[in-house]
C-alpha positions as CSV (number, residue, x, y, z in Angstrom):
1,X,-99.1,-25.1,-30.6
2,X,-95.6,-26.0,-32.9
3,X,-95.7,-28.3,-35.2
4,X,-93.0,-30.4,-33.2
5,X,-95.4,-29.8,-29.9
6,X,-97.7,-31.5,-32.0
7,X,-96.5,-34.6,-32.8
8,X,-95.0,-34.6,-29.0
9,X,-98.8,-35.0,-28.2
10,X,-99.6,-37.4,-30.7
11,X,-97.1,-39.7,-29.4
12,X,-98.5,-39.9,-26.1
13,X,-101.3,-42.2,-26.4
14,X,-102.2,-42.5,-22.5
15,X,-103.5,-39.0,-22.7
16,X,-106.3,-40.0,-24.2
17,X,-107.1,-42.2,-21.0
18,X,-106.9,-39.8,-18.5
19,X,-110.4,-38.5,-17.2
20,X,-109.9,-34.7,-19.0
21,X,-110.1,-36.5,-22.3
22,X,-113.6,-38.0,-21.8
23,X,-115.3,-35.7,-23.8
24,X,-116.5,-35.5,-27.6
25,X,-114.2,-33.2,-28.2
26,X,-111.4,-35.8,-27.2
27,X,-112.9,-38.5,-29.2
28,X,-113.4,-36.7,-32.6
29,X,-109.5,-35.0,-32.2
30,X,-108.6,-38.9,-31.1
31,X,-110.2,-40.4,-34.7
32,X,-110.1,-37.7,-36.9
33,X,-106.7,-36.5,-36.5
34,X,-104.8,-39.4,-38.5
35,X,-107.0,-38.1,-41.5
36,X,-107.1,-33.8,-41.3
37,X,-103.9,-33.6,-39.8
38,X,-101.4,-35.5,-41.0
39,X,-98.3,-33.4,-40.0
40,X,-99.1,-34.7,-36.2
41,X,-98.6,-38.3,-37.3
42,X,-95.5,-40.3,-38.6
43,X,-96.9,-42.4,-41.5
44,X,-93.7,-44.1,-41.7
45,X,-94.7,-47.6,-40.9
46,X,-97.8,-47.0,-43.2
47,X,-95.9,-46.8,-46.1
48,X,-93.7,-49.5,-45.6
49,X,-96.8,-51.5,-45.2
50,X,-97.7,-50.1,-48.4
51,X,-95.2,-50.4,-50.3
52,X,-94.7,-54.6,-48.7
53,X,-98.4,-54.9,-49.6
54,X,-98.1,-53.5,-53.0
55,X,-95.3,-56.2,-54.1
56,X,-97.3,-58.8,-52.8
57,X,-100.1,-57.6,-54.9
58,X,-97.9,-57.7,-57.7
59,X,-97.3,-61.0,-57.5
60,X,-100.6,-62.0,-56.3
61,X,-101.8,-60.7,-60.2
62,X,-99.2,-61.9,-62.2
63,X,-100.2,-65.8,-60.4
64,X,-103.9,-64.6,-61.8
65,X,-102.7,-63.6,-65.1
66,X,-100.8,-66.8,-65.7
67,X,-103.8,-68.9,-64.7
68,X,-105.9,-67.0,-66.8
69,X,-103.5,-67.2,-69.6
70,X,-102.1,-70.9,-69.2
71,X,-104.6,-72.3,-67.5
72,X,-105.2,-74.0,-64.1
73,X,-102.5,-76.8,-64.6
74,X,-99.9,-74.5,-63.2
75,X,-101.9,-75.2,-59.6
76,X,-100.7,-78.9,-58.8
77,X,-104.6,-80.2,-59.1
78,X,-104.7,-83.5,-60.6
79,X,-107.8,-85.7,-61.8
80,X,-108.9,-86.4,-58.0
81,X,-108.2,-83.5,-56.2
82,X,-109.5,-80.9,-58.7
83,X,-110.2,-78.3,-55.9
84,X,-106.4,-78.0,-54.6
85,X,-106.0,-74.6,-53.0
86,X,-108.7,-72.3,-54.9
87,X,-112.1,-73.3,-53.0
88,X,-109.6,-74.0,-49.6
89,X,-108.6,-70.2,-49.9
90,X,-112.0,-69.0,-51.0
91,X,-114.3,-71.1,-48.1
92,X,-111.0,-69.4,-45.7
93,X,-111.6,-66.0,-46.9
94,X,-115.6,-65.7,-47.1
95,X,-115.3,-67.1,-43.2
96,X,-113.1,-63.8,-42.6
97,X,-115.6,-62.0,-44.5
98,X,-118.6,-63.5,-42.3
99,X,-117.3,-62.8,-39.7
100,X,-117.0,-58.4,-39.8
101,X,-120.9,-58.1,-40.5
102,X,-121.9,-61.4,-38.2
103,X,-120.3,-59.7,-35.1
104,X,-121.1,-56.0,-35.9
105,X,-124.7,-56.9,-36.1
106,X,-125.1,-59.2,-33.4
107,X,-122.6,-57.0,-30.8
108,X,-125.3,-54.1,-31.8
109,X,-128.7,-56.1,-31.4
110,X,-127.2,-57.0,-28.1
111,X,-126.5,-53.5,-27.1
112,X,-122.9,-54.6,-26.3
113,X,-121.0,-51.4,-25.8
114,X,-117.6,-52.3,-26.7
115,X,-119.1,-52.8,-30.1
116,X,-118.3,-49.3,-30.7
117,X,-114.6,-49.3,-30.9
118,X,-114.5,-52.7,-32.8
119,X,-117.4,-52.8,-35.7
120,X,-116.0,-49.9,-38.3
121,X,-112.8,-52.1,-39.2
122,X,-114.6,-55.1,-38.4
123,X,-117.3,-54.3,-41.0
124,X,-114.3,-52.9,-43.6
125,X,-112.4,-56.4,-43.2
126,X,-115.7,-57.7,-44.8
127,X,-115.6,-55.8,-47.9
128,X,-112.0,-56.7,-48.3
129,X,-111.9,-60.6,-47.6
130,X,-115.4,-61.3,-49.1
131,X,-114.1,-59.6,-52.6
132,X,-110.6,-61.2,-52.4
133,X,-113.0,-64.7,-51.8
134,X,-115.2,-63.9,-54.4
135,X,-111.9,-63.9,-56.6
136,X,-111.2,-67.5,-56.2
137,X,-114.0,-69.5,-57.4
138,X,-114.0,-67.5,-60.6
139,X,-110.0,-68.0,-61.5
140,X,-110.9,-71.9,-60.8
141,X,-113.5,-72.3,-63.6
142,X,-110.8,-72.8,-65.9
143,X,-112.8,-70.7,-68.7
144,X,-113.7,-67.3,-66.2
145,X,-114.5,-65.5,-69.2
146,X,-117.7,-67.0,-69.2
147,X,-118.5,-66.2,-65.2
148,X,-121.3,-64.4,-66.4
149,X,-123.4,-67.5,-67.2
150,X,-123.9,-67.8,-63.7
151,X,-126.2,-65.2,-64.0
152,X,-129.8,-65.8,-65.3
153,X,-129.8,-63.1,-68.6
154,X,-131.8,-62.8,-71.2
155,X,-129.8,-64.4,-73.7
156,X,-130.1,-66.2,-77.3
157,X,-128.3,-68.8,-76.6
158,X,-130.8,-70.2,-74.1
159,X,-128.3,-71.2,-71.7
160,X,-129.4,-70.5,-68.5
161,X,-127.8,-71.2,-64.5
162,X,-128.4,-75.1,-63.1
163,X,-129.8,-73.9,-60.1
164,X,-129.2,-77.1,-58.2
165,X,-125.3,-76.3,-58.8
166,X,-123.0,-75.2,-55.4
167,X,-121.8,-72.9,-57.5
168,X,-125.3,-70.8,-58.4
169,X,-125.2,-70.6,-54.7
170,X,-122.1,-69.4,-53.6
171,X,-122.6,-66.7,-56.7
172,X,-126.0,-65.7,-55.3
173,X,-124.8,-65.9,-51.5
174,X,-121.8,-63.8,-52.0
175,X,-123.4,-61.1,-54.3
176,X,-125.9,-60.4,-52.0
177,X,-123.5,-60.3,-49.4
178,X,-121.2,-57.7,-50.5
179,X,-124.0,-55.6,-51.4
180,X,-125.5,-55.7,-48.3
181,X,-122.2,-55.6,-46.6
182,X,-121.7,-52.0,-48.6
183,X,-125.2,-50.6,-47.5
184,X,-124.4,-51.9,-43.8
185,X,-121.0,-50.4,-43.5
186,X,-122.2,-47.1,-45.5
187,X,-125.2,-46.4,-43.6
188,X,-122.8,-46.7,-40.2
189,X,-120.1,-44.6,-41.6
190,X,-122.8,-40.8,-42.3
191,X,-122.6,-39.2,-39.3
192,X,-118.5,-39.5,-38.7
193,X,-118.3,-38.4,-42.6
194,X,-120.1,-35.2,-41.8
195,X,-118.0,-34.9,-38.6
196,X,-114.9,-35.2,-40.7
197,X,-116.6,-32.8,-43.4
198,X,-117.0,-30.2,-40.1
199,X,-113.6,-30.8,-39.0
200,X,-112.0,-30.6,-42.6
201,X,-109.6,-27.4,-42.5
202,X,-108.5,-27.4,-46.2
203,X,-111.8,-27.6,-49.5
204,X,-110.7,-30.5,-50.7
205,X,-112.2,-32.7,-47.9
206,X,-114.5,-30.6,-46.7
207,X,-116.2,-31.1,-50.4
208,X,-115.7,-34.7,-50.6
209,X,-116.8,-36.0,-47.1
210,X,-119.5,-33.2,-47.5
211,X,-120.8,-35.1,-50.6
212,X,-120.4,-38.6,-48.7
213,X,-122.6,-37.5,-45.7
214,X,-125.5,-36.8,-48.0
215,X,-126.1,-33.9,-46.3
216,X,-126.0,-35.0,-42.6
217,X,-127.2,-32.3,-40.0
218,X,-127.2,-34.5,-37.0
219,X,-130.8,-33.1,-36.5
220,X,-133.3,-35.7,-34.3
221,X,-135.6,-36.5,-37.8
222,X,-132.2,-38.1,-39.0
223,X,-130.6,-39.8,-36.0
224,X,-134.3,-41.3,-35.7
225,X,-134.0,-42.3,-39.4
226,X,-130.8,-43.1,-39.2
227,X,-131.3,-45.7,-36.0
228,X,-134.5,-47.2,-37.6
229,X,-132.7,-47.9,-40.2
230,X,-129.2,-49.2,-38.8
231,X,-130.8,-51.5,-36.5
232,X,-133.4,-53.1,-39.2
233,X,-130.0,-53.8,-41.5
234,X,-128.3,-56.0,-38.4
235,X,-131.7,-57.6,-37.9
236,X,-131.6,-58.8,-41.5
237,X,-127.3,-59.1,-41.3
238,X,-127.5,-61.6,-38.5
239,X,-129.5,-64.2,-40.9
240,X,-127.9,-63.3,-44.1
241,X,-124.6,-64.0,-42.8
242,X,-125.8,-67.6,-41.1
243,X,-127.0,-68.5,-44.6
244,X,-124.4,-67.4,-46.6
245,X,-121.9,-69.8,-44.7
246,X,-124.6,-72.5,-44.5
247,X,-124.7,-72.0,-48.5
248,X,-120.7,-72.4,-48.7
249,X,-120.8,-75.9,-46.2
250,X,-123.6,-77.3,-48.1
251,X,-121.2,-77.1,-51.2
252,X,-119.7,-79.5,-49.1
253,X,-122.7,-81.9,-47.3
254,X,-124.5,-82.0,-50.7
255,X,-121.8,-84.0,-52.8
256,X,-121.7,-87.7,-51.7
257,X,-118.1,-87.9,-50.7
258,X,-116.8,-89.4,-47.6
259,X,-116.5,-87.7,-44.5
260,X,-118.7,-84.3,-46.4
261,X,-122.2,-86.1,-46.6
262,X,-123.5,-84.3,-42.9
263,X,-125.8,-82.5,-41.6
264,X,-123.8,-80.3,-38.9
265,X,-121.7,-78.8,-41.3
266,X,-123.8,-75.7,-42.0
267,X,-123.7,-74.6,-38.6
268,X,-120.2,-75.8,-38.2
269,X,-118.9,-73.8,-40.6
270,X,-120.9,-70.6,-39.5
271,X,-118.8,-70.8,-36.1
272,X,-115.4,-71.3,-37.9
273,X,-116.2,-68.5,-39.9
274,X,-117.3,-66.4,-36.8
275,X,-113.8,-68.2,-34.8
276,X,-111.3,-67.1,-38.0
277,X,-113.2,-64.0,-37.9
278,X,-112.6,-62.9,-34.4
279,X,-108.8,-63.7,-34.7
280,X,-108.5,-61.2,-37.8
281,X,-110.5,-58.6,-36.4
282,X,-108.4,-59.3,-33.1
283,X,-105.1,-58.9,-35.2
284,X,-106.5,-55.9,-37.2
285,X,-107.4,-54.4,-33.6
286,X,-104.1,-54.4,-31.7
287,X,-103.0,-53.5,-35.2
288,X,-104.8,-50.0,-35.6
289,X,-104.1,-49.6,-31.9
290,X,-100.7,-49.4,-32.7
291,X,-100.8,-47.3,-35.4
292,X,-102.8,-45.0,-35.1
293,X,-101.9,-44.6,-31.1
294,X,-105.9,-45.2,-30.1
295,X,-104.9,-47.1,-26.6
296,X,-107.7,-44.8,-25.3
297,X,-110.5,-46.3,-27.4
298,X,-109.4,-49.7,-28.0
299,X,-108.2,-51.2,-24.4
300,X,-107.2,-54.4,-23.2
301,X,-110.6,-54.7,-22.1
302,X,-111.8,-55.5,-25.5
303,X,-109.2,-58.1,-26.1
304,X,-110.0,-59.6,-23.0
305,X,-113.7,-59.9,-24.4
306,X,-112.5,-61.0,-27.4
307,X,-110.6,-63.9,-26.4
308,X,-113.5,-64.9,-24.5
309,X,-115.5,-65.4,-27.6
310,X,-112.4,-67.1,-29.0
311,X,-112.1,-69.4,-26.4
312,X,-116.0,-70.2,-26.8
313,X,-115.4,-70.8,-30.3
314,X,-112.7,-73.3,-29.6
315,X,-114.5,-75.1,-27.6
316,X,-117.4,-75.7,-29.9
317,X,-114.7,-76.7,-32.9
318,X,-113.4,-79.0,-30.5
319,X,-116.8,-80.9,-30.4
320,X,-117.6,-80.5,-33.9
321,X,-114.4,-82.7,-34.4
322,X,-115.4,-84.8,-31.8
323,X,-119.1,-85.1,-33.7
324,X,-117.2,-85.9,-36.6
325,X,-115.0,-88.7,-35.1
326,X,-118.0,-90.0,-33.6
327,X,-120.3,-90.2,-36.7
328,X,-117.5,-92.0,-38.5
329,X,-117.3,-94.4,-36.2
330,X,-120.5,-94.9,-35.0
331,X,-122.1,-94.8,-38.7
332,X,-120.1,-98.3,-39.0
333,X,-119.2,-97.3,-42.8
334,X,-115.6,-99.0,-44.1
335,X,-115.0,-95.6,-46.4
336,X,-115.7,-93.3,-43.0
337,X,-113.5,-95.1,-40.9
338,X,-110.9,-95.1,-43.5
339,X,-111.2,-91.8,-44.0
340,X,-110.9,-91.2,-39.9
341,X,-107.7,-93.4,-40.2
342,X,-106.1,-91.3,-42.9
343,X,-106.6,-87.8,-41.5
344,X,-105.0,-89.5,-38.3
345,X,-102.3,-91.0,-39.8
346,X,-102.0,-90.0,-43.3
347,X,-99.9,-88.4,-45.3
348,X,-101.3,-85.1,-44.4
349,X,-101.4,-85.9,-40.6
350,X,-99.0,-83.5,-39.2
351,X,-100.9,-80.8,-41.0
352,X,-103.9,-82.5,-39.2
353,X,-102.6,-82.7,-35.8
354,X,-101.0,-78.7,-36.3
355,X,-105.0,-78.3,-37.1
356,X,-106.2,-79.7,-33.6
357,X,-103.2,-77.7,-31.5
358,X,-103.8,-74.4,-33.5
359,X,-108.0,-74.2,-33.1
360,X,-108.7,-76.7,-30.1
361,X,-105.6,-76.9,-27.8
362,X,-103.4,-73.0,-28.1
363,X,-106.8,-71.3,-27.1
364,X,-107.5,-72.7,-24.0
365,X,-104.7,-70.9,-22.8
366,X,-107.5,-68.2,-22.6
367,X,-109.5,-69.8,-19.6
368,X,-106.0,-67.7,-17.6
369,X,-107.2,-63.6,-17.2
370,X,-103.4,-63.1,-17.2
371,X,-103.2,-64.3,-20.7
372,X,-106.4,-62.8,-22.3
373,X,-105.0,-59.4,-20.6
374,X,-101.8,-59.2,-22.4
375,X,-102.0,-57.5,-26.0
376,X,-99.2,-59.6,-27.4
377,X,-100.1,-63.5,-26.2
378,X,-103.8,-62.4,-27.5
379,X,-102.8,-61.4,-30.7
380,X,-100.1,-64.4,-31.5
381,X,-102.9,-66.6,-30.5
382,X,-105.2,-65.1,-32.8
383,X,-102.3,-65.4,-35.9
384,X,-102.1,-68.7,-34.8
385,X,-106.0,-69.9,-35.1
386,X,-106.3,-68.1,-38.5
387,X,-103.1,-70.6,-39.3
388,X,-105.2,-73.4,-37.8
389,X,-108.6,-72.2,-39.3
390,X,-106.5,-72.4,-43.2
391,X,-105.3,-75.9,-42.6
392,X,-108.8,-76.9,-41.4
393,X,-110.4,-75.7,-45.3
394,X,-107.3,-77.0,-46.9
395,X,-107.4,-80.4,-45.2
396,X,-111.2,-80.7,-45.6
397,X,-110.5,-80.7,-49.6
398,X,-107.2,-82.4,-49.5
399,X,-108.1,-85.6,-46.8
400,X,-111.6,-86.3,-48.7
401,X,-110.4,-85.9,-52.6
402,X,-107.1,-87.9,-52.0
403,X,-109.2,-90.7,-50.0
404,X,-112.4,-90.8,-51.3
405,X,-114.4,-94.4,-52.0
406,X,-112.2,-96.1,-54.7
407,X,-108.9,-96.9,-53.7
408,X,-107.5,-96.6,-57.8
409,X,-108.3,-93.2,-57.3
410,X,-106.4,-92.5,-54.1
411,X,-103.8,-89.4,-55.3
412,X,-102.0,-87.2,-53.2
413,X,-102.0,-83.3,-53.8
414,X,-98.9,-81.6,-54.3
415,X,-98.8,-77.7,-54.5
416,X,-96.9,-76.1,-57.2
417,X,-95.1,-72.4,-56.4
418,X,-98.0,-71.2,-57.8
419,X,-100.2,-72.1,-55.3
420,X,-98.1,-70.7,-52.9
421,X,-98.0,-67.5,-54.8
422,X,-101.7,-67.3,-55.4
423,X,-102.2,-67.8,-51.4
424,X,-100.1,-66.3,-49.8
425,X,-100.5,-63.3,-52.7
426,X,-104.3,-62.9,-51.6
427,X,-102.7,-61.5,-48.4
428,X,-101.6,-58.5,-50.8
429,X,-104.7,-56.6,-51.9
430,X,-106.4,-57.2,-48.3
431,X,-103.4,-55.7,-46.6
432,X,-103.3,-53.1,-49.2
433,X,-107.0,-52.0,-49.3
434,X,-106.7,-52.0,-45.8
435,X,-104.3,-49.4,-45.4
436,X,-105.8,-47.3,-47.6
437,X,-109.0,-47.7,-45.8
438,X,-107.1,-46.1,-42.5
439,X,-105.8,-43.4,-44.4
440,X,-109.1,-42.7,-45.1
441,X,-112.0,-43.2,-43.5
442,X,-112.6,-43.3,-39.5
443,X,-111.4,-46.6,-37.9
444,X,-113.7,-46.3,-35.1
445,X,-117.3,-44.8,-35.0
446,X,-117.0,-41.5,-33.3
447,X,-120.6,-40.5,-32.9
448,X,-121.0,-44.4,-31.0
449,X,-117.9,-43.8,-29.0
450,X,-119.8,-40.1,-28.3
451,X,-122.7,-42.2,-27.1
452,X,-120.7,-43.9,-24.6
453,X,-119.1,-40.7,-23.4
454,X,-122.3,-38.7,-22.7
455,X,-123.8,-41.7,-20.8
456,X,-120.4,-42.2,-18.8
457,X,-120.7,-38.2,-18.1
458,X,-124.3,-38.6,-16.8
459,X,-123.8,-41.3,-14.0
């Protein structure tokens, strides 16, 4: 076949639908293609991707560098709020993070099959957003050199970590995390590195997916091994994650600030983290569907059973307001209702009421099949509830630090172009370690989508 017969064919994604293409022939060719050949694929929007992502970057660093160099004044945090957009962006990108590993390993302890065209990007969007988040809370310290402390050393100085501090815990919580995270996504990824190491036409990755695959023969001692062991990590992944984000809304329900100081925000914030999640994996998804032309694997079926988990999420945010509201009012305390009052009408109650459209009202839109089944109305929902999710951890800082019990000490926050920079910025390095991840590494599992194939073959 030409070279220009080639790319002919790998424009035409409905091939990979019709019922000739069923085979695992079709769905390693499907996958691996992007990566061996790349003369069948025009990479063009990739690199201006790159290249927007890159700049972004650059500008994401230089806001780093001048808060490590000048200091954290440049933020617009003043002697009440003193958490401004750092822990806001951090609590926003560890709930993206949550989310990759939380639905991987529960979709695969259910034995939902449309896991299989969803969890490899899904668990790669963890690795990215948990270490842009774990960026965050280390800049705010206002002396990072010292991060280290946080870690109990044998030292002279006897200095050693305040283990009732938020802060030990997110450190701990997040470590173990991504190193988990690593394993869980690693362990997942053997078997299509050794298909790719098969495939591979030219040394170069034959060598270096041969070395990743650990030597992989497919044989039945290691898919045994290799099943025993995947399943045992999303046993312990499911937990893990539930506590991690318990650990980050406790930095929250431990302090004795108005409107923080209760009990449902652990599990509260584990479902916002799952809810944010879903939308970036959903954007990520019709993103890579795009792309990389893979209509065949990833189908408007999955978006469909995606914005049903959206639209359950929804509705539980929507109570958890609702519980809030309620304990405010029915706890009887002046500070509470005050509180209540301000996020209502406030200062910052248009970015309260955007809140309440973006992650309560927009989704119910999904109860309608007609809406869940169209590719774009999903995925500008799903941009819309990660806008909605943001302004939720913003205005939990803001509203409580600018009203808190004494009213001498009510101050409004005020970002600075640097807090723009730094937020917006974080969007940089996950865009751009994202694109190299697809220019790299299978987007979807092969050898699961394989799975599905030989049991849709045996019916």
């Amino acid at each position: 076949m030409t070279a220009t017969s080639n790319v002919e064919a790998a424009a035409d994604p409905e091939r990979w639908t019709l019922p000739g293409a069923r085979s695992f022939d079709a769905v390693n060719a499907m996958v691996a293609s992007p990566l061996l050949v790349p003369e069948m694929w025009s990479w063009r929007a990739w690199w201006i991707g790159f290249a927007v992502s890159l700049v972004v970057t650059a500008g994401f660093l230089i806001a780093v560098f001048l808060i490590l160099y000048r200091g954290i004044g440049i933020w617009g945090i003043n002697t009440t709020v003193v958490w401004g957009v750092a822990i806001a962006n951090y609590v926003w990108w560890i709930g993206i993070g949550n989310a990759g590993t939380l639905i991987s390993s529960m979709l695969l302890l259910m034995r939902q099959k449309w896991r299989a065209s969803t969890n490899r990007f899904a668990e790669a969007m963890t690795l990215f957003a948990a270490t842009i988040a774990g960026i965050f809370p280390i800049i705010h310290l206002g002396r990072p050199m010292y991060f280290y402390w946080l870690t109990p050393y044998p030292n002279t100085m006897h200095v050693w970590p305040q283990w009732r501090s938020a802060l030990i815990w997110d450190f701990w919580a997040i470590l173990s995390y991504i190193l988990f995270s690593i394993l869980f996504f690693y362990v997942g990824l053997i078997p299509d590195l050794a298909t790719l190491r098969d495939r591979a036409t030219t040394k170069a990755p034959a060598v270096i997916y041969g070395a990743l695959a650990l030597g992989w023969r497919g044989s039945a001692r290691h898919w045994q091994a290799y099943e025993t062991l995947h399943l045992a990590l999303a046993c312990l992944g499911v937990p893990l994650v539930v506590s991690l984000h318990s650990v980050v809304g406790m930095d929250f329900a431990a302090s004795l600030m108005p409107g923080w100081q209760e009990t449902i925000f652990p599990p509260y914030f584990v479902v916002g983290a799952m809810y944010s999640g879903f939308a970036m994996v959903v954007c990520l998804a019709a993103l890579v569907r795009w792309g990389l032309r893979m209509q065949g694997l990833i189908t408007i079926a999955h978006f469909d059973v995606m914005a049903k988990v959206m639209l359950a999420a929804a509705i539980i945010m929507g109570l958890s307001y609702g519980t809030e509201w309620f304990n405010a009012w029915y706890g009887g305390d002046h500070t509470d209702r005050g509180l209540l009052a301000f996020e209502f009408t406030g200062a910052y109650a248009p970015m309260y009421w955007a809140l309440l459209l973006c992650n309560v009202v927009i989704p119910q839109a999904f109860w309608f099949a007609a809406v869940r089944r169209s590719l774009v109305a999903v995925f500008v929902i799903a941009v819309i509830i990660n806008i909605g999710m943001w302004l939720e951890r913003i205005l939990i800082i803001w509203n409580t630090l600018s009203h808190g019990y004494s009213p001498s000490m009510w101050r409004l926050f005020l970002p600075t172009l640097w807090d723009w920079i730094t937020t917006f910025g974080s969007l940089g390095p996950f865009a751009l370690m994202y694109l190299v991840f697809v220019r790299l590494v299978p987007v979807v599992s092969m050898h699961e989508v394989r799975k599905l194939v030989a049991e849709e073959q045996t019916r």
